[in-house]
N, C-alpha and C positions, 0 to 999 in steps of 0.2 A: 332687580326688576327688569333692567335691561336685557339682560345676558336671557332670562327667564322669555323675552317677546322675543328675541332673535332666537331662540331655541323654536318657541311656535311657529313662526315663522319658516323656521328650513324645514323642520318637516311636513308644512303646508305645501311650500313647494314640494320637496321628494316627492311626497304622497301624490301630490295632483297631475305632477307631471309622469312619476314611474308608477305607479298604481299596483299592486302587489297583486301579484297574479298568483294561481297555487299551481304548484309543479304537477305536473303532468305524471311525472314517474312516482311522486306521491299519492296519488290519487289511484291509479295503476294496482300498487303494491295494496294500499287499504280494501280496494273493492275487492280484489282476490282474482284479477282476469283482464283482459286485453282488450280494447274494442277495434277490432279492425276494419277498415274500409274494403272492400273487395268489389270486380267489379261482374256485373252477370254471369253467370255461368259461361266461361270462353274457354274453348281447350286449349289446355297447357298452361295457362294460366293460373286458372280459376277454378275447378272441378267439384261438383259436390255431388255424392252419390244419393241412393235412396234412403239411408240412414245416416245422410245431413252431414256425412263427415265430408270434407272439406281437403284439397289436394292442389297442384299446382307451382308455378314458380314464383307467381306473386304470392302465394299464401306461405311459401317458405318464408316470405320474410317476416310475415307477422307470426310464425312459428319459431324461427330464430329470436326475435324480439320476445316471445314468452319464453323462451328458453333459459335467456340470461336473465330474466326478473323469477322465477319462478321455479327453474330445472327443470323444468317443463312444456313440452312445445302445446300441449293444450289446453292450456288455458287462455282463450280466445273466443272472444264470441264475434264472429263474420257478420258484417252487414253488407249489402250488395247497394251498391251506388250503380249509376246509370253514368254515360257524361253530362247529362244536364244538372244531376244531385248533387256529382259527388263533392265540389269544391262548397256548396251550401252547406252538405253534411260535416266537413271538416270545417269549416270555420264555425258554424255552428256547437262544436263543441259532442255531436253526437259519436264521434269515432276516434279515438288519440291519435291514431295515423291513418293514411292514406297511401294503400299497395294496389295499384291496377292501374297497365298500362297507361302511363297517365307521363307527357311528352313534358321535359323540364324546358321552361321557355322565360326570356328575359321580362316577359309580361306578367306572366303568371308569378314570378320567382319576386317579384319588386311590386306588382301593382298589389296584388290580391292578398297579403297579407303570409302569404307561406313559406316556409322553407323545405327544399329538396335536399334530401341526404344522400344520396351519390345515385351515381346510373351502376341500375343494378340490369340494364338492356341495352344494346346498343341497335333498336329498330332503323328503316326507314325504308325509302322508297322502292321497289325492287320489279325485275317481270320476271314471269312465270309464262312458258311454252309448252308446246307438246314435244316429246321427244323424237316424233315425227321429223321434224323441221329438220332435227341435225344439226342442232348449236350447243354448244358449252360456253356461252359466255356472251354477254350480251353486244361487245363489239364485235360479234361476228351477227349482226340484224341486220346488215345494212340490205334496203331495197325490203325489209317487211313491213307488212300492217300491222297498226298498234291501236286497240280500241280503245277512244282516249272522251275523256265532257270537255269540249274546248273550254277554254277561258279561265280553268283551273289551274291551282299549283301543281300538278301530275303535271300538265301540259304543258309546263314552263319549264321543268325537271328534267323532261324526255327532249323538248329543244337544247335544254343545252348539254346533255350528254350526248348528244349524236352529233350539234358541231363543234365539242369539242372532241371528239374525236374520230373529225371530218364523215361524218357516214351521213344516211338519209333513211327516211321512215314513212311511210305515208300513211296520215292518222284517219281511222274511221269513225268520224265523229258520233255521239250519244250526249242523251240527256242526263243518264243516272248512270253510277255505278254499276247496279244488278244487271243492265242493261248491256254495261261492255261484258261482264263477267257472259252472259248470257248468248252475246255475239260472239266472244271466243272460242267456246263452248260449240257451237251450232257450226266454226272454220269461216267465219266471215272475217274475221284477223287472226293474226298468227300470233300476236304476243296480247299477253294482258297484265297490266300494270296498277301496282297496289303496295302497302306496306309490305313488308317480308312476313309477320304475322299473321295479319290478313289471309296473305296467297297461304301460306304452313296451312290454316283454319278452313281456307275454302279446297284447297286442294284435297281434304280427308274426305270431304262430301262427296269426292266423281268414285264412281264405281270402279274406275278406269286409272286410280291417282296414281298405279305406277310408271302411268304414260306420261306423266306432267313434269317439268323440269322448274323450280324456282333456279334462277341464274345466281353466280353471284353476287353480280356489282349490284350495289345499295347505293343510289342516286340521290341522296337525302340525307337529312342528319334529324334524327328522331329519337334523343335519347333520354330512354325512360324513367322515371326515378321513384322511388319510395318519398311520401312529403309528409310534413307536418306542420301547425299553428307558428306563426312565426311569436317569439320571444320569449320561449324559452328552451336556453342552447344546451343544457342539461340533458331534456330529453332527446334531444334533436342528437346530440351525442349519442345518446344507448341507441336508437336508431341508426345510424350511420354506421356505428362501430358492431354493430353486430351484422351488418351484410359485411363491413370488410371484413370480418375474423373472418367468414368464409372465403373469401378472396384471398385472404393469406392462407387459410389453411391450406388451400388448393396449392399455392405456391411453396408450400414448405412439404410439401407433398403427406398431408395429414390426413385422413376420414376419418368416418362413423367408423371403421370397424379396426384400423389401425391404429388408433390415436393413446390409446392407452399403453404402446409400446415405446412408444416416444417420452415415458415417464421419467427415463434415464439419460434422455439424451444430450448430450453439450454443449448445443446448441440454447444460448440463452435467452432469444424469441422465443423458442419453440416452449420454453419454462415459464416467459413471460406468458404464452398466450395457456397453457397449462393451468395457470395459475398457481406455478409452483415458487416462482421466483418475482419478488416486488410486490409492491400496493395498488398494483393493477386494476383489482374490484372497489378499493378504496376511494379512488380516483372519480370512479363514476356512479360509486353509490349502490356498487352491486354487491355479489357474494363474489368470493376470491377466483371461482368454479365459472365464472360466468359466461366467458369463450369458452372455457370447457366442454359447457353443457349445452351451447349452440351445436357445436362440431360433432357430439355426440349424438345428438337427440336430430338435426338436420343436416348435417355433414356439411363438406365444402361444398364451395359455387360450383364444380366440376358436376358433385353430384348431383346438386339439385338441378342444374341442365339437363345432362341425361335425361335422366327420369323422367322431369318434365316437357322438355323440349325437343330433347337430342334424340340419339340412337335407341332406347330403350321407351321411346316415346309415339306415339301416332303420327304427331308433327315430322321427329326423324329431321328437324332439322343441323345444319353445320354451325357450328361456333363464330364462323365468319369474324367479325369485330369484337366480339365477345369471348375469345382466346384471349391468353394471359399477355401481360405487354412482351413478354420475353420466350412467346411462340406466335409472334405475327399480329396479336391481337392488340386492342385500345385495354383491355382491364388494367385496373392499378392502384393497387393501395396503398396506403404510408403506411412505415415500421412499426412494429409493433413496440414500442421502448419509449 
């Protein structure tokens, strides 16, 4: 009778205190499709044409993610979050994850209940000139106008890149944003200062974009992440692990169209990530095929830059921070093993 009320007992506690939550990649696999968060229609991002199909570099991820549950990157149904929805909409349960520009922060990461599965962006704070001016870089501004909202982080960003690297700037103060964009625009300052996506998004708009130079240096650290419900690491894993197979692929130099040549190869990452060699799909509850069928169906991180973001793209912007760790860049994933 004892043994019988201590047995009640512990699993009153378990229960009360761990509360049995249903897996997410369960629930996933039953419905037959993805729910994903996405956010407005923003180019390069986000894309959805007049037959609803759906494009971008945050939508790769949640194509990647159906990739590996499904061998399929569409099955996905996109909902569009706003930034005031979207942290409502993922806690609330209406979307399994969360792909849109959306900045991983100690706040966000710990107070609100989520978890961030890697920076699949490396944004931040950036200017944008005409190529008028005659600069390649932004420590060569010293002595221009910068159309700035006082009293904002921009304005505390731009102070301290110009002393620390002793130059000067003289800010033409505004109330709004559209405001500066609108002053630079019209030559009442020479630089204008914004996220790097941002400036990529408003630059396509000037009639004139092959006159505009986004500089390189990134004044800021704004890096982006794919998230989900915090407490359960399961799926938080299929998430994670399927933007890195793409960051490996890229570094094991695999794609969409070469990857099935690599069937032979002796390299035994490149078997793991195959799914030719080990319990690799075992592991995470997938099919054996499951990077496979990312890297096929979405390619690697290289590709889906491009495409989206880079050269073959409108934006047309540079990899900057988002190059591999072992070409200049911050990207980096753990071994595939």
């Amino acid at each position: 009778m004892y043994f019988l009320k201590f047995l009640l007992f512990f699993f009153f506690i378990l229960f009360h205190f761990h509360p049995i939550n249903a897996f997410v990649l369960d629930e996933v696999k039953e419905r037959g499709y993805l729910q994903c968060g996405v956010s407005e229609p923003f180019i390069g991002f986000s894309n959805v044409d007049t037959e609803g199909n759906w494009s971008g570099f945050d939508v790769d991820v949640c194509r990647a993610v159906s990739s590996a549950i499904f061998s399929d990157p569409d099955k996905v149904e996109y909902i569009t979050t706003t930034n005031r929805s979207r942290f409502p909409v993922l806690a609330g349960g209406e979307v399994d994850l969360l792909s849109r520009v959306t900045t991983w922060t100690f706040s966000r990461d710990v107070n609100l209940g989520f978890e961030f599965t890697g920076i699949n962006f490396f944004d931040g704070q950036g200017f944008m000139v005409k190529s008028s001016l005659g600069v390649i870089s932004a420590k060569e501004l010293d002595g221009a106008s910068i159309c700035i909202i006082t009293g904002t982080t921009f304005q505390f960003n731009i102070d301290m890149f110009f002393k620390k690297n002793n130059i000067n700037y003289t800010p033409v103060l505004v109330e709004f944003n559209d405001e500066a964009f609108e002053n630079f625009l019209s030559g009442r300052c020479d630089v204008y200062s914004d996220y790097i996506t941002e400036l990529a998004n408003k630059r396509i708009t000037l009639p004139d974009s092959n006159k505009h130079i986004i500089l390189p240096e990134i004044i800021s650290k704004e890096p982006l992440s794919p998230l989900v419900r915090h407490g359960d690491d399961q799926w938080r894993d299929v998430v994670s692990w399927s933007l890195k197979v793409m960051i490996i692929a890229e570094e094991l130099n695999i794609n969409s169209q070469n990857i099935d040549d690599h069937k032979e190869s002796e390299n035994k990452e490149i078997l793991r990530l195959l799914g030719l060699l080990g319990p690799y799909g075992t592991m995470i509850e997938l099919d054996d095929l499951w990077a496979y069928q990312i890297i096929k169906h979405v390619g690697n991180y290289e590709e889906s830059f491009k495409r989206n973001l880079g050269s073959e793209s409108l934006l047309n912007l540079k990899r900057g921070f988002n190059k591999l760790y072992n070409k200049g860049g911050l990207l980096y994933a753990p071994p595939f093993r």
